[in-house]
N, CA, C, O and CB atoms as a CASP TS submission, in Angstrom:
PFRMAT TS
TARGET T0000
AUTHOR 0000-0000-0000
METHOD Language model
MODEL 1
PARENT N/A
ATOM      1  N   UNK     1       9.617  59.323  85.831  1.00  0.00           N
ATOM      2  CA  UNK     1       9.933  60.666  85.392  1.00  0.00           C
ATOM      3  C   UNK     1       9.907  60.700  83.869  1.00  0.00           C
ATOM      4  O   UNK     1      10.604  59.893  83.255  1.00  0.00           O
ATOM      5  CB  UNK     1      11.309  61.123  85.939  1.00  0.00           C
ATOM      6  N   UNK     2       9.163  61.565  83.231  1.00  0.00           N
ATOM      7  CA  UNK     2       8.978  61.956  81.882  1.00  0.00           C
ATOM      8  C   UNK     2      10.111  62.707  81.642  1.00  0.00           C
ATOM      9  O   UNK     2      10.455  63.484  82.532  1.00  0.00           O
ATOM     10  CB  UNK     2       7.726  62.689  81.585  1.00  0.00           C
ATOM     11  N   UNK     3      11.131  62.605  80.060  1.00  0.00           N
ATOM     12  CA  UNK     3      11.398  63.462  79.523  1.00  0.00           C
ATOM     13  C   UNK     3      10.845  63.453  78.244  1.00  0.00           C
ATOM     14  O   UNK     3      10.252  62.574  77.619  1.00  0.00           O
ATOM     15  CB  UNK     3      12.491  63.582  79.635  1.00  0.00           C
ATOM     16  N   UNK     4      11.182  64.709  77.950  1.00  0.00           N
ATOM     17  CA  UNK     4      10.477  65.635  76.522  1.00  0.00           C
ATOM     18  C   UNK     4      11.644  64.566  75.313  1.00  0.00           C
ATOM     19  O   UNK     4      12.867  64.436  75.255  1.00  0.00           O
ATOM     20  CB  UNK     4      10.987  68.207  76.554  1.00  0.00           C
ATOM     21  N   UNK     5      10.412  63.944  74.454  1.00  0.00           N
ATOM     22  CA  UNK     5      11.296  62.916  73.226  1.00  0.00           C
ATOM     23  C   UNK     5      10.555  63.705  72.007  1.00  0.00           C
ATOM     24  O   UNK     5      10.873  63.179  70.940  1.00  0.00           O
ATOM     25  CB  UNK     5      10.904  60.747  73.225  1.00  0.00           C
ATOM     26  N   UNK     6       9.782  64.659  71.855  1.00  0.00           N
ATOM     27  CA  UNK     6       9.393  65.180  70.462  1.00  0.00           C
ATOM     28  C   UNK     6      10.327  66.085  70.101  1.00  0.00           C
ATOM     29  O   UNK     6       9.739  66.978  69.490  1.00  0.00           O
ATOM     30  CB  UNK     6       8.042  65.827  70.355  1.00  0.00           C
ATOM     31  N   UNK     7      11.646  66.339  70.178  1.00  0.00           N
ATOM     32  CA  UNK     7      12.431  66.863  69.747  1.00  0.00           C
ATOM     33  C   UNK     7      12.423  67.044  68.105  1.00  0.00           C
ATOM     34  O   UNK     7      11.492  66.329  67.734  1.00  0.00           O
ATOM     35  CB  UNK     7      13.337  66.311  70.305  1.00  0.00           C
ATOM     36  N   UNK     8      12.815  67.449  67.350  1.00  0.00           N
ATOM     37  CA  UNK     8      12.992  67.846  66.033  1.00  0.00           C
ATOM     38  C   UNK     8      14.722  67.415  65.406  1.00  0.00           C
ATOM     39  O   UNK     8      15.648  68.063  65.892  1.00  0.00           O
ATOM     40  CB  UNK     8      12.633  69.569  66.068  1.00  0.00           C
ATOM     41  N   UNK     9      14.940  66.685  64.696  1.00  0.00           N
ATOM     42  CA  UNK     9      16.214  65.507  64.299  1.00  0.00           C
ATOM     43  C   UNK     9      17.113  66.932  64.503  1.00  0.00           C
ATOM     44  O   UNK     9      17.887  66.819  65.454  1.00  0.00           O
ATOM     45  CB  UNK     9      16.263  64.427  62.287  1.00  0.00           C
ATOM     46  N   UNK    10      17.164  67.867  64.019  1.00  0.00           N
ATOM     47  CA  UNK    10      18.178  68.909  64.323  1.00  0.00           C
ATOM     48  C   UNK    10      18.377  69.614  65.757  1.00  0.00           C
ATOM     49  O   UNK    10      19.442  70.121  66.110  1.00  0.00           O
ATOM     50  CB  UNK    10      17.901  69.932  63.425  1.00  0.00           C
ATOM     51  N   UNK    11      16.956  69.567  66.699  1.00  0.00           N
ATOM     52  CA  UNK    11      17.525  69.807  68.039  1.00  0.00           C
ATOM     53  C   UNK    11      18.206  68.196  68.708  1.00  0.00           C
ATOM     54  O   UNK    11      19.099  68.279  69.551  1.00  0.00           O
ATOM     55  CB  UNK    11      16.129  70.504  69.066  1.00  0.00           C
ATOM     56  N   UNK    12      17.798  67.051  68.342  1.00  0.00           N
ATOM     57  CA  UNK    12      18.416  66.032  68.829  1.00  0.00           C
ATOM     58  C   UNK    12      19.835  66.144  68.196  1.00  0.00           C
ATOM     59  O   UNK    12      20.767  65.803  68.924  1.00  0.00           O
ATOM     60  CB  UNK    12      17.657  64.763  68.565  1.00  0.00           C
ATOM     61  N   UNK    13      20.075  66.504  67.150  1.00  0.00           N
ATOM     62  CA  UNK    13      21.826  66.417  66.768  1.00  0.00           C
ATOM     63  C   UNK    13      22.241  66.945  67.975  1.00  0.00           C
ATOM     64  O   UNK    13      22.676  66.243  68.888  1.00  0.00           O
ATOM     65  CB  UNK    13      22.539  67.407  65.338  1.00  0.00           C
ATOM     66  N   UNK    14      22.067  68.804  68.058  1.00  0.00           N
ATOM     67  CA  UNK    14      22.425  69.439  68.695  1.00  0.00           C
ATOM     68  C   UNK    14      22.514  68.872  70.703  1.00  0.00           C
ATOM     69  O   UNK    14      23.550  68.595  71.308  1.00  0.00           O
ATOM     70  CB  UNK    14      21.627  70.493  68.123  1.00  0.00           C
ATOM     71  N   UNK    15      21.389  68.864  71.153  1.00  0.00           N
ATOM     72  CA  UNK    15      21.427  67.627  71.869  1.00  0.00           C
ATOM     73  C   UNK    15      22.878  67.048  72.326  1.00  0.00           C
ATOM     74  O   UNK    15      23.589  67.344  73.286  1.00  0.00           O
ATOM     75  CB  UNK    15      20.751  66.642  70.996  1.00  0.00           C
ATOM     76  N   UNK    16      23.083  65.905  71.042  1.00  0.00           N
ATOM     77  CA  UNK    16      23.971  64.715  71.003  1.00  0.00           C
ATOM     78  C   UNK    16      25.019  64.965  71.080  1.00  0.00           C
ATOM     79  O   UNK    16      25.867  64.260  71.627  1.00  0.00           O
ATOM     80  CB  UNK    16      23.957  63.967  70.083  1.00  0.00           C
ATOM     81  N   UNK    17      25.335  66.772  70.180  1.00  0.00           N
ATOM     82  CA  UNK    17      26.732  67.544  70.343  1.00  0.00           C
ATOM     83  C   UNK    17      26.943  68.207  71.265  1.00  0.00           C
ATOM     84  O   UNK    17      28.105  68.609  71.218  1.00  0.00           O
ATOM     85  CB  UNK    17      27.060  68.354  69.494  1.00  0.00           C
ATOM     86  N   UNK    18      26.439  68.538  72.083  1.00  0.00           N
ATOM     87  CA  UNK    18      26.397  69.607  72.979  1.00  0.00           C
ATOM     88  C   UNK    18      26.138  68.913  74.824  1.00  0.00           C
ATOM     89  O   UNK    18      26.616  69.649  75.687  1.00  0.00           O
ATOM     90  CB  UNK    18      25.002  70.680  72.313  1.00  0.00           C
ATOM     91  N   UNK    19      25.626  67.959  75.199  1.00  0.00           N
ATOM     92  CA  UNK    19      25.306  67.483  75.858  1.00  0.00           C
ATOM     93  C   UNK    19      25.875  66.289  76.652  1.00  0.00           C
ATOM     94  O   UNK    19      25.400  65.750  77.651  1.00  0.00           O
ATOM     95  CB  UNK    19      24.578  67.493  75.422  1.00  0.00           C
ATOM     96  N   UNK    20      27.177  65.959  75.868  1.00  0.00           N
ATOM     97  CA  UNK    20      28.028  64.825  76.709  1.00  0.00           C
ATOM     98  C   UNK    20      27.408  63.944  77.341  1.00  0.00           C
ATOM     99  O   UNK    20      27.668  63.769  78.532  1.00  0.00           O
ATOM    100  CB  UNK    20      28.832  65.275  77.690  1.00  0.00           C
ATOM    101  N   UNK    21      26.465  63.202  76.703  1.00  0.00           N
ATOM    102  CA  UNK    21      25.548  62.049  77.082  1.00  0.00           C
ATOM    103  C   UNK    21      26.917  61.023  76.768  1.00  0.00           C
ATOM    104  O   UNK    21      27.829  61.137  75.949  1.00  0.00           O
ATOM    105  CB  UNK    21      23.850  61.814  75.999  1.00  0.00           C
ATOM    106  N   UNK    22      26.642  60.055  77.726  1.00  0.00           N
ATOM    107  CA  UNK    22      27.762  58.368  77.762  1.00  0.00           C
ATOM    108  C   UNK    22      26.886  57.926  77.169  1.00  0.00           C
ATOM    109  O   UNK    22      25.708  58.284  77.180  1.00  0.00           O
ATOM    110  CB  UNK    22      28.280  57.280  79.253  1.00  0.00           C
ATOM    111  N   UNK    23      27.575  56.772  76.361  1.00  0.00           N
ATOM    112  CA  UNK    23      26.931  55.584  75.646  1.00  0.00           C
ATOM    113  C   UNK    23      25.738  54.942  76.114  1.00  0.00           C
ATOM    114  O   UNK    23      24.805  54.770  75.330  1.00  0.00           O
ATOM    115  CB  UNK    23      27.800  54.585  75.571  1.00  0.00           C
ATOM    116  N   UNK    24      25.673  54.595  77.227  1.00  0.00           N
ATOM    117  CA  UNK    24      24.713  53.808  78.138  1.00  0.00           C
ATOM    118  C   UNK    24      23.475  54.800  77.769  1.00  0.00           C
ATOM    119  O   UNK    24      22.527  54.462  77.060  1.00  0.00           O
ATOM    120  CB  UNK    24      25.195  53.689  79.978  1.00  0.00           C
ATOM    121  N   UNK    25      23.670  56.280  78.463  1.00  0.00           N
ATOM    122  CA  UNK    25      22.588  57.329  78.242  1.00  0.00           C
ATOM    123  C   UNK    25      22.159  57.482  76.906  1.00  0.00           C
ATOM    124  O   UNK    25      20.935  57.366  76.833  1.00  0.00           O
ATOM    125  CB  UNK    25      23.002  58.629  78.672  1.00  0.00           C
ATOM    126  N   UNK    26      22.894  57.773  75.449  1.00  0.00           N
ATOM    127  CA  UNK    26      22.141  57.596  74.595  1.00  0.00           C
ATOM    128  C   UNK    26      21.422  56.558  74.038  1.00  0.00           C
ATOM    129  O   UNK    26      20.286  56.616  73.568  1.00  0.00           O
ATOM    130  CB  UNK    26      22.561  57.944  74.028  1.00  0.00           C
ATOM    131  N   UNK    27      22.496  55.162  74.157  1.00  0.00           N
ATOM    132  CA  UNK    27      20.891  53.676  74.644  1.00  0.00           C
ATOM    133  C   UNK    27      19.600  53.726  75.085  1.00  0.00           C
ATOM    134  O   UNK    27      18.580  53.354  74.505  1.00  0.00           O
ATOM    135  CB  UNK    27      21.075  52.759  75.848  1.00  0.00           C
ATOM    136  N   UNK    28      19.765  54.326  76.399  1.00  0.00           N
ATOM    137  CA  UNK    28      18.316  54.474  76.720  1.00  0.00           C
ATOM    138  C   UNK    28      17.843  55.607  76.433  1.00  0.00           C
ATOM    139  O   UNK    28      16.632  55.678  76.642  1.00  0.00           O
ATOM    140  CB  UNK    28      17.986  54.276  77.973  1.00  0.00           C
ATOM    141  N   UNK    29      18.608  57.095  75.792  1.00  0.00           N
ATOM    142  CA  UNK    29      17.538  57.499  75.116  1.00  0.00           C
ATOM    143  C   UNK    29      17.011  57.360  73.496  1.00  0.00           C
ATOM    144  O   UNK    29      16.581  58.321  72.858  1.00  0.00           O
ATOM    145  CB  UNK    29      17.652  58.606  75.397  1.00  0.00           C
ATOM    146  N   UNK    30      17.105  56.281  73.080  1.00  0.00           N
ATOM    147  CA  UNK    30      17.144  55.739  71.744  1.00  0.00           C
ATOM    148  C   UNK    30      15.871  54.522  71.930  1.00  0.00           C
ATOM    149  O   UNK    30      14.957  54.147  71.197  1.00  0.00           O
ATOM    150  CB  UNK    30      18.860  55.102  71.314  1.00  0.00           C
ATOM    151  N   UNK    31      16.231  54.230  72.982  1.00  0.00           N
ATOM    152  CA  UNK    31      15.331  53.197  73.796  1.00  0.00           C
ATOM    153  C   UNK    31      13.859  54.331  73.979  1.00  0.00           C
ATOM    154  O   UNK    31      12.945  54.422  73.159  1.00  0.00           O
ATOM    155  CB  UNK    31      16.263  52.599  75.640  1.00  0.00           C
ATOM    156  N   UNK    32      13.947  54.870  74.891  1.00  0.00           N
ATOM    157  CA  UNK    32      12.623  55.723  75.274  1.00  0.00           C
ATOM    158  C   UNK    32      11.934  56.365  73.649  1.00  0.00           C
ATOM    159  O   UNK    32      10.807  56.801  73.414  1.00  0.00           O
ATOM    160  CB  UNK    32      13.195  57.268  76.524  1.00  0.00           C
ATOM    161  N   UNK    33      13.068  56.205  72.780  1.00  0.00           N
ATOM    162  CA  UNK    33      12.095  57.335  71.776  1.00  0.00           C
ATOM    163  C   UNK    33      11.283  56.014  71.172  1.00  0.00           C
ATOM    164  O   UNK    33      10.224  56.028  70.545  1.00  0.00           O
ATOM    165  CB  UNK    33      13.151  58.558  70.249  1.00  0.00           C
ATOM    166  N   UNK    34      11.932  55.100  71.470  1.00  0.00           N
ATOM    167  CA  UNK    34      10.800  53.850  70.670  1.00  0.00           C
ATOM    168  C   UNK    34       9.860  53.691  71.987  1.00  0.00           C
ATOM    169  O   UNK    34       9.989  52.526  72.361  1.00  0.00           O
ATOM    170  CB  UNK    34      11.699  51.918  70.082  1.00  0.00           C
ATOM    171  N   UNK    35       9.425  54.032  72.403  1.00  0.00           N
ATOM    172  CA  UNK    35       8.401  53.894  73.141  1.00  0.00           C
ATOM    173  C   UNK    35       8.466  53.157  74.658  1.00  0.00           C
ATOM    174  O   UNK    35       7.447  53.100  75.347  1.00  0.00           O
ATOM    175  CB  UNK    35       7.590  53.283  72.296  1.00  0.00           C
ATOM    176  N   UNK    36       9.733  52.606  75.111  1.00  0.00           N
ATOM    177  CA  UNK    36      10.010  51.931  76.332  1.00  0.00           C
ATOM    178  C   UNK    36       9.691  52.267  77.189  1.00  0.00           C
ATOM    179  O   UNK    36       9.884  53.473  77.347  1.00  0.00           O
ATOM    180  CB  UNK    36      10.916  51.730  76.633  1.00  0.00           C
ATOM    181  N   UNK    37       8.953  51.472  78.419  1.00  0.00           N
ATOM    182  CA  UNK    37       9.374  51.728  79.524  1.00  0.00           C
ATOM    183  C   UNK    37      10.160  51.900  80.334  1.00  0.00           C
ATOM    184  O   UNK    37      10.682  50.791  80.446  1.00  0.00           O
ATOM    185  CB  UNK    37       9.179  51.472  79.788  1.00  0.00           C
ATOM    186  N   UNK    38      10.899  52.922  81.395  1.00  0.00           N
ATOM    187  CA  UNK    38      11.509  52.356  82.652  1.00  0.00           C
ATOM    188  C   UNK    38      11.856  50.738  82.630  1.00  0.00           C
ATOM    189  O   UNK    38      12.914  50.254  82.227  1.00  0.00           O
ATOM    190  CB  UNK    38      10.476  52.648  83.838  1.00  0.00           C
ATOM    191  N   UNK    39      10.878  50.114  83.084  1.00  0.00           N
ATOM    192  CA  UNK    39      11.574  49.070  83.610  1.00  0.00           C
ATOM    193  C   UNK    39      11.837  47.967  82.185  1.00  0.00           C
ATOM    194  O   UNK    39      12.678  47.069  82.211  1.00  0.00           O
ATOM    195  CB  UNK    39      10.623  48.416  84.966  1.00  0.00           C
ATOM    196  N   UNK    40      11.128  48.194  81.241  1.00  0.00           N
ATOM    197  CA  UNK    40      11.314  47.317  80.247  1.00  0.00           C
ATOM    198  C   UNK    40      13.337  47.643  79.597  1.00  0.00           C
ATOM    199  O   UNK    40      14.184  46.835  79.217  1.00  0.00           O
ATOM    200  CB  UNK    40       9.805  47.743  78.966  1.00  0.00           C
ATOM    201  N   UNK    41      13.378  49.030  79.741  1.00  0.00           N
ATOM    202  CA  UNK    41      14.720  49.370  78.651  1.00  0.00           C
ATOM    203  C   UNK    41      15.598  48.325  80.100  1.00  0.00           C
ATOM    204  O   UNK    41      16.359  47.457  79.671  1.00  0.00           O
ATOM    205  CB  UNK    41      15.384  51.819  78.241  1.00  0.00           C
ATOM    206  N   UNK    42      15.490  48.417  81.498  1.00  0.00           N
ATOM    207  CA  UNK    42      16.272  47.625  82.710  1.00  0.00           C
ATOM    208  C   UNK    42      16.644  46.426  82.305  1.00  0.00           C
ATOM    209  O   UNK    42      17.698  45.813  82.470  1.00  0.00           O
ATOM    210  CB  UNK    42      15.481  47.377  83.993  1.00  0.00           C
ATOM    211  N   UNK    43      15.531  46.119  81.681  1.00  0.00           N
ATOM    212  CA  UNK    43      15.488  44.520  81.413  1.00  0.00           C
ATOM    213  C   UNK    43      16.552  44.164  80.155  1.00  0.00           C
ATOM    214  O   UNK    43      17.365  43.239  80.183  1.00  0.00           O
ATOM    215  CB  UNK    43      13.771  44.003  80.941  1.00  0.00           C
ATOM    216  N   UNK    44      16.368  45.070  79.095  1.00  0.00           N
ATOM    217  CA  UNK    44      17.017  45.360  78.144  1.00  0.00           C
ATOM    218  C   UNK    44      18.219  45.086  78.339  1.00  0.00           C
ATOM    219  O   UNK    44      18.648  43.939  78.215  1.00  0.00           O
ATOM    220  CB  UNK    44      16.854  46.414  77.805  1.00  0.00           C
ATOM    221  N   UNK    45      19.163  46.391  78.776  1.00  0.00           N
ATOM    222  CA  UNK    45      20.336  46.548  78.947  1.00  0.00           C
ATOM    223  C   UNK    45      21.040  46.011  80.200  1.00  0.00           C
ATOM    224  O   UNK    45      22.156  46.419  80.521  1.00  0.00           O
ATOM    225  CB  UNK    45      20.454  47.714  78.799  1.00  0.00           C
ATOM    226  N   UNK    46      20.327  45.034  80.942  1.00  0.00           N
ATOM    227  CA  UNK    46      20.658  44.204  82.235  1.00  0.00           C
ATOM    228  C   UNK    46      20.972  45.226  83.425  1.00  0.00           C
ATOM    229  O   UNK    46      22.077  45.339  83.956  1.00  0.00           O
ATOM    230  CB  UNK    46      22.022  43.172  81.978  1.00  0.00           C
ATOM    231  N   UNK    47      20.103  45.776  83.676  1.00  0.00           N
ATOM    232  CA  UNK    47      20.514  46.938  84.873  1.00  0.00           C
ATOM    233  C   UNK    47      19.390  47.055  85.804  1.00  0.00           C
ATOM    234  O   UNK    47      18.255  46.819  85.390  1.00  0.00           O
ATOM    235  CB  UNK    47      20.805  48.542  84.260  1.00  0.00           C
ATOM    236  N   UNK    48      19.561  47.341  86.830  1.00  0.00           N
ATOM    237  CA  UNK    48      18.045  47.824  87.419  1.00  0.00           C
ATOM    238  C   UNK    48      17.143  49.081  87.467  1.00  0.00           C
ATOM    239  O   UNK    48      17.441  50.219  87.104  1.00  0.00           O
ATOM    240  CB  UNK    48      18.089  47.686  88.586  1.00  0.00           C
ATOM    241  N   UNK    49      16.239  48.735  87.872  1.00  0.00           N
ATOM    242  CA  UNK    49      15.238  49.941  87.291  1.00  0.00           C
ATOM    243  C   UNK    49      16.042  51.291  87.905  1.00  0.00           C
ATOM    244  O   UNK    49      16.305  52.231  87.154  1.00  0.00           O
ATOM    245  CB  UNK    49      13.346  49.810  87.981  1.00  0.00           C
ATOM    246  N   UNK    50      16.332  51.305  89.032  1.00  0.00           N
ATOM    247  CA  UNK    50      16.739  52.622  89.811  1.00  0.00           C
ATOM    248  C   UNK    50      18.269  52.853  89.331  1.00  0.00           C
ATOM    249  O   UNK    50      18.880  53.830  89.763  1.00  0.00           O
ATOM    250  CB  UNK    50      16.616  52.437  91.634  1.00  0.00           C
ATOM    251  N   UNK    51      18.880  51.947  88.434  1.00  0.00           N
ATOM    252  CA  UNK    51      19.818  52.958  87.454  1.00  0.00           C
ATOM    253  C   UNK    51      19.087  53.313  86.213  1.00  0.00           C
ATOM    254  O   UNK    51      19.455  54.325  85.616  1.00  0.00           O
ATOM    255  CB  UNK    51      21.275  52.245  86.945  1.00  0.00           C
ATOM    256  N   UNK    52      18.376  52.808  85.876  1.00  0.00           N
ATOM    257  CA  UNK    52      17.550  53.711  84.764  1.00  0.00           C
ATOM    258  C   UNK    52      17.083  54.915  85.056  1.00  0.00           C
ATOM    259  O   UNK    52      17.454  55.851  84.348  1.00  0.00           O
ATOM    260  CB  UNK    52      16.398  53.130  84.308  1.00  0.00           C
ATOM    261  N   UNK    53      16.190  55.154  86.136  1.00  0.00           N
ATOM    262  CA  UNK    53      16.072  56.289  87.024  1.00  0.00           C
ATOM    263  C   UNK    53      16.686  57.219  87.144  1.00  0.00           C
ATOM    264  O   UNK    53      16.438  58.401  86.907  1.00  0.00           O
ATOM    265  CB  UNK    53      16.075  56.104  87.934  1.00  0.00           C
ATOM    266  N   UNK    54      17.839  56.536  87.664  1.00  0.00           N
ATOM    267  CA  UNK    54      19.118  57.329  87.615  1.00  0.00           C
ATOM    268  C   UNK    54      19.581  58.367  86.630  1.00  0.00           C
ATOM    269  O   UNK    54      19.831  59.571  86.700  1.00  0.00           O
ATOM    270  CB  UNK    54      20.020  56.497  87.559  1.00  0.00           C
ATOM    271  N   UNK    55      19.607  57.216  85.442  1.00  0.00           N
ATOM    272  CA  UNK    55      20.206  57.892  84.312  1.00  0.00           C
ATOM    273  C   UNK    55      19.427  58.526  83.813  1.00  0.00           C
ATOM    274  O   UNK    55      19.856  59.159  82.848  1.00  0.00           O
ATOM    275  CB  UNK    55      20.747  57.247  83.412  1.00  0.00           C
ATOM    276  N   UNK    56      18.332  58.664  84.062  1.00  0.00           N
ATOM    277  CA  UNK    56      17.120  59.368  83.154  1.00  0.00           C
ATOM    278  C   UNK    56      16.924  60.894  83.737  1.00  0.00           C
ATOM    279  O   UNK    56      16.700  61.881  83.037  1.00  0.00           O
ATOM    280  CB  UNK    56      15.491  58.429  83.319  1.00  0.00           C
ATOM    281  N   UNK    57      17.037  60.878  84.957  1.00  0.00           N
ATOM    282  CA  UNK    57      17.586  62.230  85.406  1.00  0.00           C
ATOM    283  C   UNK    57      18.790  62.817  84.944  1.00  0.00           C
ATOM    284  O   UNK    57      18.843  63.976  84.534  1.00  0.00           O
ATOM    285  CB  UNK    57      17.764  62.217  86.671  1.00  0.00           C
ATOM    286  N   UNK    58      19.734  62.064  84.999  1.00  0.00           N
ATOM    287  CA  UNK    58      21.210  62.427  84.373  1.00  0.00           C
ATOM    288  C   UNK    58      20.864  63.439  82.996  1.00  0.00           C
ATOM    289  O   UNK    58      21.195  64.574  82.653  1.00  0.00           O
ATOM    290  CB  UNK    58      22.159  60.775  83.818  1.00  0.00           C
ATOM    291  N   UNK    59      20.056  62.410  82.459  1.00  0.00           N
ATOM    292  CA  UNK    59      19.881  62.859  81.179  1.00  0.00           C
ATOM    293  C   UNK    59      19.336  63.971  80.767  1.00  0.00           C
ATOM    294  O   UNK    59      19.850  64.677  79.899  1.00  0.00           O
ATOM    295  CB  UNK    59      19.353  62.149  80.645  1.00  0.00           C
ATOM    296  N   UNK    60      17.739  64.351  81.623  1.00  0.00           N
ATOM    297  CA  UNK    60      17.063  65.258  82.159  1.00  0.00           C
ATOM    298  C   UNK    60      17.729  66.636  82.130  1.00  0.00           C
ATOM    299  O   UNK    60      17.459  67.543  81.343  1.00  0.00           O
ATOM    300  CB  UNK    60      16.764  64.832  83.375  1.00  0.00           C
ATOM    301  N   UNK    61      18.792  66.655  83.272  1.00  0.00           N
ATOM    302  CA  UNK    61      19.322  67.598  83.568  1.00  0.00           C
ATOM    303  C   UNK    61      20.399  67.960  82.482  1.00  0.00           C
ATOM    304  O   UNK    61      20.583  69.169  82.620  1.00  0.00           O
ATOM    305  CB  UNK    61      19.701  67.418  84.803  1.00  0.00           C
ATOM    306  N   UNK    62      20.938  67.645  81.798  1.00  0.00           N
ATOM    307  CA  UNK    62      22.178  67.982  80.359  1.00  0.00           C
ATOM    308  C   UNK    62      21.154  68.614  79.541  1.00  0.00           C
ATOM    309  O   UNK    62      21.477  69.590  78.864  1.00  0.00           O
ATOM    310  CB  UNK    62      23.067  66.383  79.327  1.00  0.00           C
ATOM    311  N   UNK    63      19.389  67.969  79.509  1.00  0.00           N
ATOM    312  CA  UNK    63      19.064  68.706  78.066  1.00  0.00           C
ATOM    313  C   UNK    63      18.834  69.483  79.059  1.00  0.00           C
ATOM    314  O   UNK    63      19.829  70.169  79.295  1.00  0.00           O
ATOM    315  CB  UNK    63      17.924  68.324  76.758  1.00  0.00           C
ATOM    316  N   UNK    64      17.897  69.706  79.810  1.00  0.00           N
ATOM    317  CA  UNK    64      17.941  70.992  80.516  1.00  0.00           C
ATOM    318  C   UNK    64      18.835  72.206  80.999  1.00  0.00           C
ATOM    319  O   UNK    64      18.359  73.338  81.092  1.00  0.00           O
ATOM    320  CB  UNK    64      17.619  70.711  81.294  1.00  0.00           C
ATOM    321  N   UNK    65      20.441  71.855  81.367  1.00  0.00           N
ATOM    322  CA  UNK    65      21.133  72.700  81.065  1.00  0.00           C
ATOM    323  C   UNK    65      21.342  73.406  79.761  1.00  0.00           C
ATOM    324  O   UNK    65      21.552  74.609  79.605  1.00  0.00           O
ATOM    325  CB  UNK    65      21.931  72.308  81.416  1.00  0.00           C
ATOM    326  N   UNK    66      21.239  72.346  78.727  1.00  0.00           N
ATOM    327  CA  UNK    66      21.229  72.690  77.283  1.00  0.00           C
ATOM    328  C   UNK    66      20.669  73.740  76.313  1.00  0.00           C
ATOM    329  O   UNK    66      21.089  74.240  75.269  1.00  0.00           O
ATOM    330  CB  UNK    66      20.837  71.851  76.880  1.00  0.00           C
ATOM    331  N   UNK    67      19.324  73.915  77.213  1.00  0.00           N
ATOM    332  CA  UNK    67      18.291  74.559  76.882  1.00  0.00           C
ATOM    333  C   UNK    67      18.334  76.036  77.353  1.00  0.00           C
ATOM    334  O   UNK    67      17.987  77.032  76.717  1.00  0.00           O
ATOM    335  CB  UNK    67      17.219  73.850  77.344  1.00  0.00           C
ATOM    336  N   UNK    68      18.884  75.948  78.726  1.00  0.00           N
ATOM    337  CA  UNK    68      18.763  76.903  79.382  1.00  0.00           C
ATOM    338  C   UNK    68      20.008  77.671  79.120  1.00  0.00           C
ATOM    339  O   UNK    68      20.183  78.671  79.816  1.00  0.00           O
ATOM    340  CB  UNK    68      18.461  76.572  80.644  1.00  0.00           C
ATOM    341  N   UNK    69      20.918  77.360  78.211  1.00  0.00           N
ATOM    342  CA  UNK    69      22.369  77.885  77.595  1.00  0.00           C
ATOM    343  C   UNK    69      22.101  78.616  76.385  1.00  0.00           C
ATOM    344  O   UNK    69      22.803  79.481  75.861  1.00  0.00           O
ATOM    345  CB  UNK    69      23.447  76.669  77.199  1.00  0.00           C
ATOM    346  N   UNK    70      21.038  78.173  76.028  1.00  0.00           N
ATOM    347  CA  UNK    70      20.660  78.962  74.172  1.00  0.00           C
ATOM    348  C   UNK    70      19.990  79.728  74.664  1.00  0.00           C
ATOM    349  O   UNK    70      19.413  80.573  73.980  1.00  0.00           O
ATOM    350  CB  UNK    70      19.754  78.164  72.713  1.00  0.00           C
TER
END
């Protein structure tokens, strides 16, 4: 699953304030903006791929509520 990482440093603040991402979630999305894979950030942060998955939807859905609030 793709999310949208060309954000603009002032919609990512907003994002970061607004969006109640956990620690773990902004890892891997700090991770994905450098270019990671799925299974490579797993390997990373010692987890398996289908909590990355996981969280990447998690994540998905906050900016997407986010978006859909402005």
């Amino acid at each position: 699953m793709n999310i949208k990482l060309d954000f603009t440093p002032a919609e990512w603040n907003d994002l970061f304030e607004n969006c109640d991402f956990t620690d773990r979630q902004k890892e891997i999305i700090a991770l994905k903006r450098r270019g990671m894979f799925n299974v490579d950030i797993a390997e990373e942060i010692y987890v398996s791929r289908s909590t990355i998955d996981r969280e990447i939807k998690k994540i998905r859905k906050k900016i997407l509520q986010r978006i859909r609030s402005i």
